[in-house]
N, C-alpha and C positions, 0 to 999 in steps of 0.2 A: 187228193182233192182238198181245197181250200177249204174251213169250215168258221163258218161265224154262230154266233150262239147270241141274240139279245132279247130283250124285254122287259117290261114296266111292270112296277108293282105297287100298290097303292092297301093306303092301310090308317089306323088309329092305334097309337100308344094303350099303354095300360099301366099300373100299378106295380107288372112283374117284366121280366125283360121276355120279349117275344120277336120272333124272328123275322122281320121286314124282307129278308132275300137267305135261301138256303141252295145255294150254284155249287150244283155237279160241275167242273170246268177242268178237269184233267186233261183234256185232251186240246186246250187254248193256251197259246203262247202270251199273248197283252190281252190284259183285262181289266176294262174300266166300269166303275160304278160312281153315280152321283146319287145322294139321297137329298132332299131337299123338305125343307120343313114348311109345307103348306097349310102351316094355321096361322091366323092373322094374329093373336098376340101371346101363344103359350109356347115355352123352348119344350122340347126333348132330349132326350141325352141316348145317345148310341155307343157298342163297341163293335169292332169287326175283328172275326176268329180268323184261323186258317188251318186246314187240317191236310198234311202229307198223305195218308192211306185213310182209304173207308175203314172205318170202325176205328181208328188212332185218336190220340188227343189232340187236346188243340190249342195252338199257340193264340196269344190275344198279340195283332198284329196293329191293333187301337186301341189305346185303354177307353174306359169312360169320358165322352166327351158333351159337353152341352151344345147344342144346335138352337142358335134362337129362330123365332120366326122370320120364315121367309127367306132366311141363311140358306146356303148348298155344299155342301162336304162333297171332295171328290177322293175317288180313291183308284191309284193306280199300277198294277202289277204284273210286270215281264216274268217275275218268279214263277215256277212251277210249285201249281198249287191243285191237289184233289178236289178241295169245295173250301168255300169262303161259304159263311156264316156273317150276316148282318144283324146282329138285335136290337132294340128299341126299347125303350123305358120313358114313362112320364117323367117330362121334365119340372115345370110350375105349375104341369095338370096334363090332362088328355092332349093330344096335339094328331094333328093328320099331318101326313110325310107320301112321297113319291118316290121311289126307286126305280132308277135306270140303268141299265146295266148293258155291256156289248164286250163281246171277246171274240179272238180271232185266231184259227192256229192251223196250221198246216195237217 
């Protein structure tokens, strides 16, 4: 049976890096995520992890990036992955951001 897995997720920065999207997706062959920075003048800065087994470590698959406003980061991966990790951090201050996310795997 075919299996799709998406949804949106919506949120505000902060001071410490906090997790915008935390995708169980082992079982998804293509997986796309856009995060998008919906504050009208402050950046944030994201990195995206990626962890082989539950409970394993995690490789940083994004280092630190700045995202200014209104920007859209996409990210996208055929690799076999257990869970992707999105975190978020103030960039020139608080910033509000969107995450969308869709995967698809047999």
């Amino acid at each position: 049976m075919w299996k799709i897995d998406s949804g949106t997720k919506t949120g505000t920065t902060t001071a410490s890096y906090a997790e915008a999207l935390n995708w169980l997706c082992h079982e998804l062959g293509s997986k796309t995520i856009l995060l998008k920075n919906t504050h009208a003048s402050n950046s944030l800065k994201y990195r995206l992890l990626g962890y082989v087994t539950e409970g394993g470590f995690s490789k940083e698959l994004v280092a630190e990036t700045t995202l200014l406003a209104g920007e859209v980061a996409e990210f996208d991966y055929d690799r076999q992955w257990h869970r992707l990790v999105l975190q978020v951090i103030n960039g020139s201050g608080q910033a509000t951001y969107t995450v969308n996310y869709e995967g698809q795997g047999a």
